[in-house]
C-alpha positions, 0 to 999 in steps of 0.5 A, a space after each residue: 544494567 540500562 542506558 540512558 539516552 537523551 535528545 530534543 526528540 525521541 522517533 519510535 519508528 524508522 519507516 518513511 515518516 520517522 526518516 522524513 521526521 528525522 531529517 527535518 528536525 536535524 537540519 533545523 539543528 535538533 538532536 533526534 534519537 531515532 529507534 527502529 526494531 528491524 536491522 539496519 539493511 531493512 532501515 525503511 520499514 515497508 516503503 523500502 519494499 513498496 512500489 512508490 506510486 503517489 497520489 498528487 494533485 495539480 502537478 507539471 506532469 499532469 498539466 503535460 498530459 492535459 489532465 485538468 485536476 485542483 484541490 477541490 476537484 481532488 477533494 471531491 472524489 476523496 470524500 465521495 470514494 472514501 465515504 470519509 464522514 465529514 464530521 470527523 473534523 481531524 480526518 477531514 482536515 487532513 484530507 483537505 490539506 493532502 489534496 491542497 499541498 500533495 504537489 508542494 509538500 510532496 511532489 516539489 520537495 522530492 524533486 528538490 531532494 534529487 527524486 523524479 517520476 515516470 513519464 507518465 500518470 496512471 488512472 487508478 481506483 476509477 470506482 466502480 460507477 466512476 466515483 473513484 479518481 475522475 482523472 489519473 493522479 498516480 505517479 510512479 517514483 522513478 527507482 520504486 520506492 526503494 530510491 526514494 528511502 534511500 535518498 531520505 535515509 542519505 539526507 539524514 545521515 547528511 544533516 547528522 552534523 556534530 554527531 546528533 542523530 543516534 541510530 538505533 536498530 533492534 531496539 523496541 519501545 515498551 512504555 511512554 513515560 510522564 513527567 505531570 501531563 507531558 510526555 518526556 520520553 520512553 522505556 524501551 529494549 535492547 532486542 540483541 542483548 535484553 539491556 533494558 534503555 531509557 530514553 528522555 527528549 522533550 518531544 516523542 514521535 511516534 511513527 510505528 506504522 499500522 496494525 496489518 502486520 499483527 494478525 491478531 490485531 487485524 482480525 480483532 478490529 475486522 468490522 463484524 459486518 463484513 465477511 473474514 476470510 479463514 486465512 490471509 497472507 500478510 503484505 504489511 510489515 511484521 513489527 506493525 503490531 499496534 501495540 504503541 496505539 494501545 500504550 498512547 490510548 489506555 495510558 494517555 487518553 488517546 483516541 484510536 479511530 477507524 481501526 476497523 478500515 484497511 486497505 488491503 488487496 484481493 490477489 496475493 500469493 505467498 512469497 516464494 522465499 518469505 522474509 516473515 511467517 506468512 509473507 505474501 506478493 500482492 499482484 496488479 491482477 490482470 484486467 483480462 484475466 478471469 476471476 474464479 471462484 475455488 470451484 473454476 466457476 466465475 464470480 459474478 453476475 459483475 465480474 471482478 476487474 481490477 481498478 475500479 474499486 479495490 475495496 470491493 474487490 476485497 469484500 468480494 474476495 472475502 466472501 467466497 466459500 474457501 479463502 482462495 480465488 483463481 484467475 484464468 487467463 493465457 500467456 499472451 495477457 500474462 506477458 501484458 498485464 501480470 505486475 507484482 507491487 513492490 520494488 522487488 519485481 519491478 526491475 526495469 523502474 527499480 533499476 532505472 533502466 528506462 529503455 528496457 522498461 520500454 521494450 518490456 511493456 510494448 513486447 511484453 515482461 516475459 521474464 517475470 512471468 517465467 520467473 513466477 512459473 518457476 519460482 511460484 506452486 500457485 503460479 500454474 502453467 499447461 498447455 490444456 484446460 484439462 491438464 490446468 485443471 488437474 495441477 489446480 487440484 494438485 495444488 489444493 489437494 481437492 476435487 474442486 475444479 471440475 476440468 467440464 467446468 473450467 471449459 465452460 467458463 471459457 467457453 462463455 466468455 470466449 462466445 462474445 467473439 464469435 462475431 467479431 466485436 459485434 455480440 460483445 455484452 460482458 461488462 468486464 469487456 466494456 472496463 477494458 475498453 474502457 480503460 484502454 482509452 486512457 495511453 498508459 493503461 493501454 500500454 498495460 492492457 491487452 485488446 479483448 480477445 479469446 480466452 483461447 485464441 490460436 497462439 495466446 497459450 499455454 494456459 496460466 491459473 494463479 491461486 489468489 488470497 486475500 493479503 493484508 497491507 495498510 490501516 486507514 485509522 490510527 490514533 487522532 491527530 491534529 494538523 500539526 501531527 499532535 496526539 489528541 488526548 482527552 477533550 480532543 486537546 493535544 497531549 503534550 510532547 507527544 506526536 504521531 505521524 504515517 500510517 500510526 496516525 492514519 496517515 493524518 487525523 486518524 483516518 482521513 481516507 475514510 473507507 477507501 483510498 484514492 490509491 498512492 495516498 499513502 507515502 504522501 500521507 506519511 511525508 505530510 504528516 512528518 513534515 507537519 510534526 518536524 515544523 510544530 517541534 522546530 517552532 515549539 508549539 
């Protein structure tokens, strides 16, 4: 027994690219069939998890704070960051038309559609020697990224007149079909019931994210010459498996670039109650913290810092002797620094609830850190170094840390403070002071100070691991979001969009992103294939 569907456009994938796809075909009249293989309370895919901080350039909020930011500047630092190779003119082009049009693509169709932003613009991804973002560009939707898809998912279901979008969820793709050169729709399965659905429409989308979710795929694509480590935490979605890349490129002749550059994160610890086999929390690390290796001992000679360069701090991570790290620090730095990415811990942005919000970052967001040493094993809490270092081996059931050790590394660091600010010559101290002179990382980051200062206990260690998030490639588009086949020519009917397309061309982040290009890259890529459709090219 089978199904069959039909529609001017057939949407793989219900993240926030194929829901900004949705709505714009809908409101130019289409009718969309739109198949996701989560539930319908997970309808959003990762963006309905994440934090929903974005990459923009030029904005009202940016002029506000006097922060002198265009395109070319904006170009600029993309490519010199991302080591985006310049003669890859697909990735490039997309890179050129995000930093051109973030603002009225982005950021002013949002707010038209009812989204605002944080008051203020955080500096991210600085890079190591200041190669990274030369001024801040992050904004912060206001209600995570959770407002922001339910606010799309809502505008698509308001565009539904006359009954033309169907919804399906628990539905999987398993082949494209073709009708000569054009693809004309797809075969795919009910997951609930096992029926077999046949879908027809004169344009499929495809908007099925990465790769990171699928370990197997990560670990294969993993570029040879940087270190894997044993084990990482997954912070992807699940259903990012890759498997649509591979129907596109072994039976339509498309081209999968970059596949071997991600953006993942260097400090995750698994998720107290997983929604998925494992499931991780990537965390903001604490600039203040210490960062140890399995053994208490710093890393270094460079300490790692966050916001510099979260790439490195991956490599970094990734070659140390065992797949965990440890960060060091006191309550006082806990309650100032300590974040987790994501809607679901960030309570006060998700919630709106703008005044408490406030109270937390100038007293400190005591409660999340209690919540974590409750709620965490990797999140460990004592009184002593000593009494720290013997529930750290508890919890790796090893000898590892050598409580001697553990002292030591304090005491090294804490001997920059024996007269005053006088002997400092710490390079992780130099990046903080650094950072703080920019307002909102100020507000997040603690003055230096002792690691054992009278009064900042007790003692916190949080194990830390490597946790796979975003794939910067995917398949090659052009900038109408079309498939690329052979000779570089689109395949007819067949477009990609968000992450599956590396977030425009294929991989126009190159090596590294900006931070917060992400969500931008999805909506600007859906939005190009909703206008290309819509015209009929």
């Amino acid at each position: 027994m089978s199904t069959h569907i039909q529609a001017d456009a057939l949407i793989i994938g219900g993240g926030i690219a194929g829901i900004v796809t949705a709505v714009e075909l809908l409101r130019a009249g289409k009718s969309v069939t739109l198949v996701d293989r989560d539930t319908p309370e997970r309808l959003g895919g990762l963006a309905l998890w994440a934090f929903g901080g974005m990459a923009l350039v030029g904005t009202p909020l940016q002029r506000k704070m006097g922060i002198p930011d265009n395109p070319e500047r904006a170009l600029k630092d993309w490519i010199s960051f991302g080591e985006l190779d310049t003669r890859d003119e697909h990735s490039l082009a997309w890179a050129r038309y995000y930093v051109e049009n973030s603002r009225t693509e982005v950021h002013d169709w949002l707010q038209n559609e009812g989204i605002k932003f944080m008051p203020a613009v955080n500096w991210v991804e600085r890079g190591m020697y200041g190669e990274g973002n030369s001024v801040p560009r992050y904004h912060v939707v206001y209600g995570t990224s959770r407002e922001l898809t339910r606010t799309l998912i809502a505008a698509m279901h308001a565009a539904n007149r006359d009954n033309r979008l169907t919804l399906l969820h628990r539905h999987s793709i398993t082949a494209l079909e073709q009708s000569g050169d054009k693809v004309t729709g797809a075969i795919g399965v009910n997951d609930a019931t096992g029926e077999t659905v046949r879908f027809s429409a004169s344009t499929v989308v495809v908007a099925t994210g990465g790769i990171n979710g699928n370990h197997q795929q990560t670990r294969a694509n993993w570029p040879k010459h940087r270190a894997l480590p044993d084990t990482m935490l997954n912070g992807a979605h699940p259903f990012a498996d890759g498997k649509l890349h591979h129907e596109v490129a072994d039976k339509l002749g498309g081209h999968i670039v970059n596949a071997g550059e991600m953006w993942n994160y260097a400090a995750g610890f698994p998720h107290p109650y997983p929604h998925f086999d494992g499931h991780g929390l990537s965390t903001i690390p604490c600039k203040s913290a210490l960062w140890l290796d399995h053994k208490g001992k710093r890393i270094g000679p460079e300490p790692l810092v966050t916001g510099f360069d979260t790439h490195w701090l991956c490599q970094r991570v990734a070659r140390q002797e065992k797949p965990w790290t440890w960060h060091l620090l006191n309550w006082r730095i806990a309650a100032k620094e300590f974040a987790i990415s994501g809607a679901e811990h960030n309570q006060r942005i998700r919630d709106k609830q703008f005044v408490r919000f406030v109270v937390e970052t100038l007293l400190g967001n005591h409660r999340l850190v209690k919540q974590m040493a409750r709620e965490s094993d990797d999140f460990i809490v004592a009184d002593t170094l000593q009494e720290l270092a013997e529930k750290m081996n508890a919890l790796t059931c090893s000898h590892d840390i050598d409580a001697a050790q553990l002292q030591a590394t304090a005491d090294a660091f804490d001997a920059n403070f024996v007269a005053g600010s006088k002997l400092e010559n710490d390079d992780q101290i130099r990046r903080i002071l650094h950072a703080r002179q920019w307002g909102p990382d100020r507000l997040r980051t603690c003055k230096p100070a002792p690691l054992q200062k009278k009064g900042a206990g007790p003692f916190i260690a949080i194990r830390m691991q490597l946790i796979t998030r975003k794939s910067l490639g995917g398949l090659r588009t052009d900038l109408s979001s079309r498939v690329l086949g052979h000779n570089n020519q689109p395949v007819a009917g067949l477009y990609c969009v968000g992450e599956a397309a590396g977030f425009g061309g294929g991989g126009c982040n190159g090596k590294r992103s900006l931070e917060g290009t992400f969500l931008p890259g999805c909506i600007m890529t859906a939005r190009a294939a909703a206008k290309s459709i819509i015209a009929g090219e």
